[in-house]
Biotite code that builds the C-alpha atoms (Angstrom):
import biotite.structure as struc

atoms = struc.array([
    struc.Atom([0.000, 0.000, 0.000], chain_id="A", res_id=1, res_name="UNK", atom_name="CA", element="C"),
    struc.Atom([1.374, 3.443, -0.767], chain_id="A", res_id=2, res_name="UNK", atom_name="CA", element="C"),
    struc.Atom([0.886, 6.417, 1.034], chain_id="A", res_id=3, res_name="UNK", atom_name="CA", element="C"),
    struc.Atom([-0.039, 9.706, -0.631], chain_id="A", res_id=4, res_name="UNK", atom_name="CA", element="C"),
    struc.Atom([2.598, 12.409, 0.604], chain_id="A", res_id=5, res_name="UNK", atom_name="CA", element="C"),
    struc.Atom([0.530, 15.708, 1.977], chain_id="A", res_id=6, res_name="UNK", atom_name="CA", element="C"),
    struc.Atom([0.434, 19.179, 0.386], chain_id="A", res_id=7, res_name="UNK", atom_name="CA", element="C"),
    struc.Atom([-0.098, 22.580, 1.646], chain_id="A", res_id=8, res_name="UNK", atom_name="CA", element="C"),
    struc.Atom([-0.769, 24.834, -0.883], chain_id="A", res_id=9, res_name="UNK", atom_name="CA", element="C"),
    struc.Atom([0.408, 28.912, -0.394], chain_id="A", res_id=10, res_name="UNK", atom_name="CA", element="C"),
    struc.Atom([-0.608, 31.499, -2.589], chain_id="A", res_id=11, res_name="UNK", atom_name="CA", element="C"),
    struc.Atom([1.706, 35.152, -2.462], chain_id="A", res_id=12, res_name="UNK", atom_name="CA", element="C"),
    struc.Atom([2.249, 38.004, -4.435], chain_id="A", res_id=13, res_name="UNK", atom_name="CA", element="C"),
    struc.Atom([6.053, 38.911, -4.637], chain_id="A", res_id=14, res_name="UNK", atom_name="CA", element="C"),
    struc.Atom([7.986, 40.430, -3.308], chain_id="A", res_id=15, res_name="UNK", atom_name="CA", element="C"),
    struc.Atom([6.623, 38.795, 0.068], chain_id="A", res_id=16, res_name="UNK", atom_name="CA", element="C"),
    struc.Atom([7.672, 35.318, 0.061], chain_id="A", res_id=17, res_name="UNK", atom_name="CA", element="C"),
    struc.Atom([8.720, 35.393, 3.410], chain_id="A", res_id=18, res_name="UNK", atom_name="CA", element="C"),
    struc.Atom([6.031, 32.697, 4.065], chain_id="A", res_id=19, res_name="UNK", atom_name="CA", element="C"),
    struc.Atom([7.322, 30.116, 0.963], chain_id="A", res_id=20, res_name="UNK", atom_name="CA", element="C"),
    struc.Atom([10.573, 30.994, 2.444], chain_id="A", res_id=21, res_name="UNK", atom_name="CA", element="C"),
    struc.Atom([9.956, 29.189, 5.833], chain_id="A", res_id=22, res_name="UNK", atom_name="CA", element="C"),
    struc.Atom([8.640, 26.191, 4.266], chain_id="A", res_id=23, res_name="UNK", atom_name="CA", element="C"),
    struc.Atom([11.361, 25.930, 2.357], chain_id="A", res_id=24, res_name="UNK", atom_name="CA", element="C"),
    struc.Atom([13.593, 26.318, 5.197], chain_id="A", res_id=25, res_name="UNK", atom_name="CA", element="C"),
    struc.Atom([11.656, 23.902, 6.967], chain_id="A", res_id=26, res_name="UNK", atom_name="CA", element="C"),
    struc.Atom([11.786, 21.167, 4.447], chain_id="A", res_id=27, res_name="UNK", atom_name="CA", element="C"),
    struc.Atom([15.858, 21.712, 4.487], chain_id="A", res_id=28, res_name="UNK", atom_name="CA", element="C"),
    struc.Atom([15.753, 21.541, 8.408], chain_id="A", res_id=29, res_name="UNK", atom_name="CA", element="C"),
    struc.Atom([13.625, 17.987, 7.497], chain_id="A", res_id=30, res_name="UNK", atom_name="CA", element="C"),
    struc.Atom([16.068, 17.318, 4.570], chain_id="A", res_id=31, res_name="UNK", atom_name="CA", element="C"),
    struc.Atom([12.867, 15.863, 2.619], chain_id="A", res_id=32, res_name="UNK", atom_name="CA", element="C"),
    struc.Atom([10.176, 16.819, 0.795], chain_id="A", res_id=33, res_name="UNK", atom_name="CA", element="C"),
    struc.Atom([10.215, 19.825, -2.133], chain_id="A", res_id=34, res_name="UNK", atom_name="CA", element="C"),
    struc.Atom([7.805, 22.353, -3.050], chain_id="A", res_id=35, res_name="UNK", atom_name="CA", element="C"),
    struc.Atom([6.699, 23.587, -6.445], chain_id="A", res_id=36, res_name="UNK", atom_name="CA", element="C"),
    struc.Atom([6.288, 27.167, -7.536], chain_id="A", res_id=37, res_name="UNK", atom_name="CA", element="C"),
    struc.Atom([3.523, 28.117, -10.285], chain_id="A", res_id=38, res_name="UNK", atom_name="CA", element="C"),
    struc.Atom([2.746, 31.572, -11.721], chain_id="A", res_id=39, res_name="UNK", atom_name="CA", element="C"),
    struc.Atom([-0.896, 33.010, -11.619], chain_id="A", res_id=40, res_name="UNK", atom_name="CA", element="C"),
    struc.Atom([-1.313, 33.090, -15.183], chain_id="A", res_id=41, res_name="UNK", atom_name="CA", element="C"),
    struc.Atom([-4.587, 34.979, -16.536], chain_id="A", res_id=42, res_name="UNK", atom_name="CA", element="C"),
    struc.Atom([-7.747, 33.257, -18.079], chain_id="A", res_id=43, res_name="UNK", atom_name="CA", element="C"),
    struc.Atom([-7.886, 33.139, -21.756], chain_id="A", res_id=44, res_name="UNK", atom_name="CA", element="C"),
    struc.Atom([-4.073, 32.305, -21.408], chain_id="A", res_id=45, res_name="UNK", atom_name="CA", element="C"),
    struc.Atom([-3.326, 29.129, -23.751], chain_id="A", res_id=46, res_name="UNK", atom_name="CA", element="C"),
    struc.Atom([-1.370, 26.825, -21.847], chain_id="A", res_id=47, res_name="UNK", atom_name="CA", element="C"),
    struc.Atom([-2.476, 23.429, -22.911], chain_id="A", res_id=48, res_name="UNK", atom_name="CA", element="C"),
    struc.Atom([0.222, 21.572, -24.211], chain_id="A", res_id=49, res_name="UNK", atom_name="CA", element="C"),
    struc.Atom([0.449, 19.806, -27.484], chain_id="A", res_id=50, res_name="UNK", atom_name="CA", element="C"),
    struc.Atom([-1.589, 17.034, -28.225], chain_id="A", res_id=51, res_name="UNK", atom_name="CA", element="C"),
    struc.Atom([-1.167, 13.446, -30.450], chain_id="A", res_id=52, res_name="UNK", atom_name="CA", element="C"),
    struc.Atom([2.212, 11.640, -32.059], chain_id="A", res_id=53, res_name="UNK", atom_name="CA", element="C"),
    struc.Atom([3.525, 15.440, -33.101], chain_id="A", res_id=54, res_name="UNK", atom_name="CA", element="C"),
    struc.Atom([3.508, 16.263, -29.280], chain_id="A", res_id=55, res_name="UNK", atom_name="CA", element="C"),
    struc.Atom([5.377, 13.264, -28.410], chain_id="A", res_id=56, res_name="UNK", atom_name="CA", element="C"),
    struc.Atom([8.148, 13.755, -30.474], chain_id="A", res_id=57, res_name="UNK", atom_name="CA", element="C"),
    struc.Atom([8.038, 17.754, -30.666], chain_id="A", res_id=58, res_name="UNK", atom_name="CA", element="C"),
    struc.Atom([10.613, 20.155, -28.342], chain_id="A", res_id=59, res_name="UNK", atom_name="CA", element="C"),
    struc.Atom([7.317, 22.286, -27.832], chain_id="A", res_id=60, res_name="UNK", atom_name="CA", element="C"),
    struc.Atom([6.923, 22.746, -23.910], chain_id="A", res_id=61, res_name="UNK", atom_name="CA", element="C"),
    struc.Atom([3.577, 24.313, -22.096], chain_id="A", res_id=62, res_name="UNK", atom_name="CA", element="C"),
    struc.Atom([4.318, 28.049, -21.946], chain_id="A", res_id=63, res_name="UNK", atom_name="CA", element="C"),
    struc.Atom([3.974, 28.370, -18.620], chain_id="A", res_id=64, res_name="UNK", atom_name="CA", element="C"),
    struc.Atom([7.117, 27.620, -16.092], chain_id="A", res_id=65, res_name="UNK", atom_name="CA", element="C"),
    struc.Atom([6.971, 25.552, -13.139], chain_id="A", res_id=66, res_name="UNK", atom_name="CA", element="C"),
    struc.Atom([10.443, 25.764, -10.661], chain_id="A", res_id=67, res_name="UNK", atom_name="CA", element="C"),
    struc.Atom([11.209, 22.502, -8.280], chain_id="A", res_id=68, res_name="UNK", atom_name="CA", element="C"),
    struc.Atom([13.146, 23.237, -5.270], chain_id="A", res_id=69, res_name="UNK", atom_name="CA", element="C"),
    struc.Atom([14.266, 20.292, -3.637], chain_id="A", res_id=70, res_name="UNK", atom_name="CA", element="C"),
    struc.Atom([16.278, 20.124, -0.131], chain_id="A", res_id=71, res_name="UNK", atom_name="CA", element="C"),
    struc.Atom([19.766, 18.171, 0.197], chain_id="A", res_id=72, res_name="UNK", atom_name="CA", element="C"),
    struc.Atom([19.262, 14.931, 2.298], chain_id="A", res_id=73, res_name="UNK", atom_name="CA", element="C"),
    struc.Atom([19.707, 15.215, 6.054], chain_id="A", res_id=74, res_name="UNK", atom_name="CA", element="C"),
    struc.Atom([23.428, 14.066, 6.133], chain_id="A", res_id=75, res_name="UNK", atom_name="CA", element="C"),
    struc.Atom([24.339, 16.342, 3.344], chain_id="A", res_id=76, res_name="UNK", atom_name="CA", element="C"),
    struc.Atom([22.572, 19.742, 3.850], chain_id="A", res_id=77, res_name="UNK", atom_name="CA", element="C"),
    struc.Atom([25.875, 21.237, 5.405], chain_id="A", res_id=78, res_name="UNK", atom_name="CA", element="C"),
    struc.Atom([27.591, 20.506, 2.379], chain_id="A", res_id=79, res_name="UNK", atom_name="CA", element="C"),
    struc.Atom([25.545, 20.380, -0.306], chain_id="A", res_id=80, res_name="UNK", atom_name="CA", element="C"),
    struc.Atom([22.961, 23.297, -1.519], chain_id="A", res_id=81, res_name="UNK", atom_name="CA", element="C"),
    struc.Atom([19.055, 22.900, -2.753], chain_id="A", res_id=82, res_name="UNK", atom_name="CA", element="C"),
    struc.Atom([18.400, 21.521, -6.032], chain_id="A", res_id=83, res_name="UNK", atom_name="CA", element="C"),
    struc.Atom([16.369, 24.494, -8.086], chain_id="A", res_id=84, res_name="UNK", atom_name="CA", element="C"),
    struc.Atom([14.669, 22.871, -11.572], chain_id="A", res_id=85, res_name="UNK", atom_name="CA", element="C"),
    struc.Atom([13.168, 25.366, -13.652], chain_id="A", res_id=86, res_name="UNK", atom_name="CA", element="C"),
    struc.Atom([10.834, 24.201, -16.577], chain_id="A", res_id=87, res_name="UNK", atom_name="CA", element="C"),
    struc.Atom([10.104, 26.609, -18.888], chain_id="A", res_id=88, res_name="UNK", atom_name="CA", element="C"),
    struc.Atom([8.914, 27.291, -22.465], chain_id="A", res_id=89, res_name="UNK", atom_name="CA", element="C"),
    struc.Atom([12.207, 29.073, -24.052], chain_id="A", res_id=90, res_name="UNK", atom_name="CA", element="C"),
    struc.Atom([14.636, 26.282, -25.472], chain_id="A", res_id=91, res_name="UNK", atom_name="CA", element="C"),
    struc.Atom([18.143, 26.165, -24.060], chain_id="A", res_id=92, res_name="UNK", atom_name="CA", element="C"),
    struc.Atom([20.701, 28.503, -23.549], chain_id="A", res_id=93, res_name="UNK", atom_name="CA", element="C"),
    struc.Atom([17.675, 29.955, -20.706], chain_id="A", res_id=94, res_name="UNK", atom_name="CA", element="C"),
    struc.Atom([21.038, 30.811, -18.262], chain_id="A", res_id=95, res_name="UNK", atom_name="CA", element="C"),
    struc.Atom([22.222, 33.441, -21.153], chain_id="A", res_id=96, res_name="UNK", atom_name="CA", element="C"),
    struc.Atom([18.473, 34.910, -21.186], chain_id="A", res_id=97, res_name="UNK", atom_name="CA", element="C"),
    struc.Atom([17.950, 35.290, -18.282], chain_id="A", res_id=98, res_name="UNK", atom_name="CA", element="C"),
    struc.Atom([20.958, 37.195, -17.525], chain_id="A", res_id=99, res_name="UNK", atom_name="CA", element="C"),
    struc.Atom([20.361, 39.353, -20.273], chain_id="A", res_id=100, res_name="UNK", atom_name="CA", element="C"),
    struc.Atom([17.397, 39.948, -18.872], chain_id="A", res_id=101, res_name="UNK", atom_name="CA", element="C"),
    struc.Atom([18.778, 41.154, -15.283], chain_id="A", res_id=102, res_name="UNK", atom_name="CA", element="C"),
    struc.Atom([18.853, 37.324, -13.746], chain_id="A", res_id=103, res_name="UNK", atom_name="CA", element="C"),
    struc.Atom([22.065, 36.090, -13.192], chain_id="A", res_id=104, res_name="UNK", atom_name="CA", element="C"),
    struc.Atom([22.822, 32.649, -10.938], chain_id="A", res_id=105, res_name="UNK", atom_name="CA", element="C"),
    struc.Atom([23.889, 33.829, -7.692], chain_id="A", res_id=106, res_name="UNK", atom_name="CA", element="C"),
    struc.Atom([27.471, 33.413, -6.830], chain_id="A", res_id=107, res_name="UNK", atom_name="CA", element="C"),
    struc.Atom([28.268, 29.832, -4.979], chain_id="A", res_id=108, res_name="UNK", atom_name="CA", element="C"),
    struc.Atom([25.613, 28.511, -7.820], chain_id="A", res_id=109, res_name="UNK", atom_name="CA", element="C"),
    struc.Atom([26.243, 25.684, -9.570], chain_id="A", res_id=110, res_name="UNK", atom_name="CA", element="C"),
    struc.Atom([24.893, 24.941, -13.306], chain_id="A", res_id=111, res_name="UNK", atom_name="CA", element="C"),
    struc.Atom([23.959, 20.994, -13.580], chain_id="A", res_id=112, res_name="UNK", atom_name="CA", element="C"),
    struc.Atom([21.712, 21.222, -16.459], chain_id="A", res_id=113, res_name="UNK", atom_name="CA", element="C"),
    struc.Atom([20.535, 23.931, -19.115], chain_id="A", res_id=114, res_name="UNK", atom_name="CA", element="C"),
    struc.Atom([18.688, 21.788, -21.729], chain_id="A", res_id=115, res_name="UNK", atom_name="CA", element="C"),
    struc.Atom([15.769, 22.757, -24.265], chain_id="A", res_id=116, res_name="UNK", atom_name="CA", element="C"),
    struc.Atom([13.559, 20.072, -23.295], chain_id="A", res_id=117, res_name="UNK", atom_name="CA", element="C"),
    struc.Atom([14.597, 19.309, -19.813], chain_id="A", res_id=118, res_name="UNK", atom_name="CA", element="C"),
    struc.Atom([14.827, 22.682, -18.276], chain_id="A", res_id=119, res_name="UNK", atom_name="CA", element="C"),
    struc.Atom([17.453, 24.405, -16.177], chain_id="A", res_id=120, res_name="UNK", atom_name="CA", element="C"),
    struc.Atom([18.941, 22.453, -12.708], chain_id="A", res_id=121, res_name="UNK", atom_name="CA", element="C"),
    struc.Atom([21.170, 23.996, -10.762], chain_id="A", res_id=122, res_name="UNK", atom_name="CA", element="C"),
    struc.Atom([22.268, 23.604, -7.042], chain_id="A", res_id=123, res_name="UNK", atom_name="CA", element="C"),
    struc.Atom([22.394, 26.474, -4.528], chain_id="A", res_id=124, res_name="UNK", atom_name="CA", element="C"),
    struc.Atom([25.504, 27.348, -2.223], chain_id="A", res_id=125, res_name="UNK", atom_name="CA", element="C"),
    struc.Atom([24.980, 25.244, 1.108], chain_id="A", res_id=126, res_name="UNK", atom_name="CA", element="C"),
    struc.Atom([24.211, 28.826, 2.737], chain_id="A", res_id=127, res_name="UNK", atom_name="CA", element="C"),
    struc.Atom([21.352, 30.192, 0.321], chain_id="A", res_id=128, res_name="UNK", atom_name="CA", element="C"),
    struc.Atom([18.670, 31.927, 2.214], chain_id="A", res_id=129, res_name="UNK", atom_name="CA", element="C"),
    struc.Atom([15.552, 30.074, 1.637], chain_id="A", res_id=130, res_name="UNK", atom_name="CA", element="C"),
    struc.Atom([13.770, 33.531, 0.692], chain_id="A", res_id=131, res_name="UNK", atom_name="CA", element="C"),
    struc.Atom([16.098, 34.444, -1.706], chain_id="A", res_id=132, res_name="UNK", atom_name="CA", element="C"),
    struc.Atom([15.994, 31.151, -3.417], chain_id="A", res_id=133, res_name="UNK", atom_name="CA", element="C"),
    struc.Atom([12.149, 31.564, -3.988], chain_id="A", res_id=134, res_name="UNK", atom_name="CA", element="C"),
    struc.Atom([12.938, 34.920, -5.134], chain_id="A", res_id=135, res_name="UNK", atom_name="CA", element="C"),
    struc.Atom([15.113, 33.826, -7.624], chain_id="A", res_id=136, res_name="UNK", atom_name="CA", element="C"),
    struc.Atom([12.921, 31.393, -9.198], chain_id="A", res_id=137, res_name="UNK", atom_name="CA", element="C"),
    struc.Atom([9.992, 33.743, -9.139], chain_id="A", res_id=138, res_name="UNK", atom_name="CA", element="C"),
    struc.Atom([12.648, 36.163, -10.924], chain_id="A", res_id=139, res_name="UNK", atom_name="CA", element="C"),
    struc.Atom([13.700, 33.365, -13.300], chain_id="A", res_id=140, res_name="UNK", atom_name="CA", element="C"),
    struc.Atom([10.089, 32.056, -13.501], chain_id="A", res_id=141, res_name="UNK", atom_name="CA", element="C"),
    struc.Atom([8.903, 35.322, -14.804], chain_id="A", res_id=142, res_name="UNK", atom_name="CA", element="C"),
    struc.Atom([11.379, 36.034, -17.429], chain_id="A", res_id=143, res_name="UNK", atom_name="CA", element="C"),
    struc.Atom([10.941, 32.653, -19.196], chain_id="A", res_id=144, res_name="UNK", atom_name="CA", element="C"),
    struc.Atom([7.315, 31.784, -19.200], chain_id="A", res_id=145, res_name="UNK", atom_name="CA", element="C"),
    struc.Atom([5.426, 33.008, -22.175], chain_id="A", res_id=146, res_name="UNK", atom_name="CA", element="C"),
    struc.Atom([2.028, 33.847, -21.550], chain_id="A", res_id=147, res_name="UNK", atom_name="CA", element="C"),
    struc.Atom([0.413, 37.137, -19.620], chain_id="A", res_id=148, res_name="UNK", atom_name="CA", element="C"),
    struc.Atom([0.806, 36.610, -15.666], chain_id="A", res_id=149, res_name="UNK", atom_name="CA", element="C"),
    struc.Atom([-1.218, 37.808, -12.528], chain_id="A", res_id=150, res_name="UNK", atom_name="CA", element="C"),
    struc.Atom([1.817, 38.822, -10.590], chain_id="A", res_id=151, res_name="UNK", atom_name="CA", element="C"),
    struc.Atom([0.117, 36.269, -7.791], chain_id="A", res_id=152, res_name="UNK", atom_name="CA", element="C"),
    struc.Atom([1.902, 32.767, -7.484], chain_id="A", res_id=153, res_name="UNK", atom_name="CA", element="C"),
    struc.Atom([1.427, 30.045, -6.014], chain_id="A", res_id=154, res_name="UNK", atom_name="CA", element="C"),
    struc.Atom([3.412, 27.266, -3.877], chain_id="A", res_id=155, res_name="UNK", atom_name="CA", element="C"),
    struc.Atom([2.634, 23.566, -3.274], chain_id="A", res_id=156, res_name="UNK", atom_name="CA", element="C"),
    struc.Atom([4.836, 22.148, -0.922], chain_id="A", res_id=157, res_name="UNK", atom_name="CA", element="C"),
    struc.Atom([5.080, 18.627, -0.445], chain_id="A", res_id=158, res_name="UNK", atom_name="CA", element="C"),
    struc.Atom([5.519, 17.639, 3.258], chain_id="A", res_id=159, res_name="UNK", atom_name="CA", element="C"),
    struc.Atom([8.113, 14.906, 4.688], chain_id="A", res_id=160, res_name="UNK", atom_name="CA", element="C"),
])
């Protein structure tokens, strides 16, 4: 029998993501669990993804972007940072966009994985303040999705 892991879902506006930020720092304390960050997107956006055999083999990706953040495990959270996964809609290359745009990866960052159909991974310095990690992604999440936004966002955090 499997268990079904609990949510708690948080919606913010940023700049106040003081509240993700303590769940995230909670789920590092735990070093388990992840949470999920979505942009508020508006109505008569089209984000359904493509449908049929073309879908399956296309690079096309929903236009919306979804980041992961994901704690080191207990014995490791000293020396090793969050894992931050960023799908989004723009192709590869995203780390060169975004900085153009006024994003860069924060210093003590390290770049695992910038790939057009499997997003961005990177891992955080071992010392990243939870807040500012959600921050970033919001930042990041912003600059690469491709349809109108609400500003509003929303986290679902999935509990140890």
């Amino acid at each position: 029998m499997t268990s079904r892991r609990q949510t708690r879902t948080i919606e913010f506006t940023p700049p106040d993501v003081e509240s993700v930020g303590d769940e995230l720092a909670a789920l590092r304390e735990a070093g388990e669990g992840w949470l999920n960050l979505l942009p508020g997107v508006v109505d008569d956006a089209d984000i359904n993804p493509p449908v049929g055999l073309f879908a399956f083999f296309g690079t096309r990706q929903p236009p919306v972007t979804m980041a992961t953040v994901m704690p080191a495990r207990l014995d490791k959270r000293n020396v090793e940072g969050m894992s931050v996964g960023l799908m989004h809609p723009t192709g590869g290359k995203a780390v060169a966009r975004l900085a153009e745009a006024g994003v860069v990866v924060p210093a003590g960052w390290v770049l695992r994985q910038d790939h057009p159909r499997r997003g961005l991974v990177l891992r955080t310095a071992p010392d990243a303040v939870p807040a500012d990690i959600v921050t970033w992604c919001v930042q990041a999440g912003t600059t690469l999705c491709l349809v109108d936004m609400t500003g509003q966002w929303q986290a679902v955090v999935y509990l140890p």
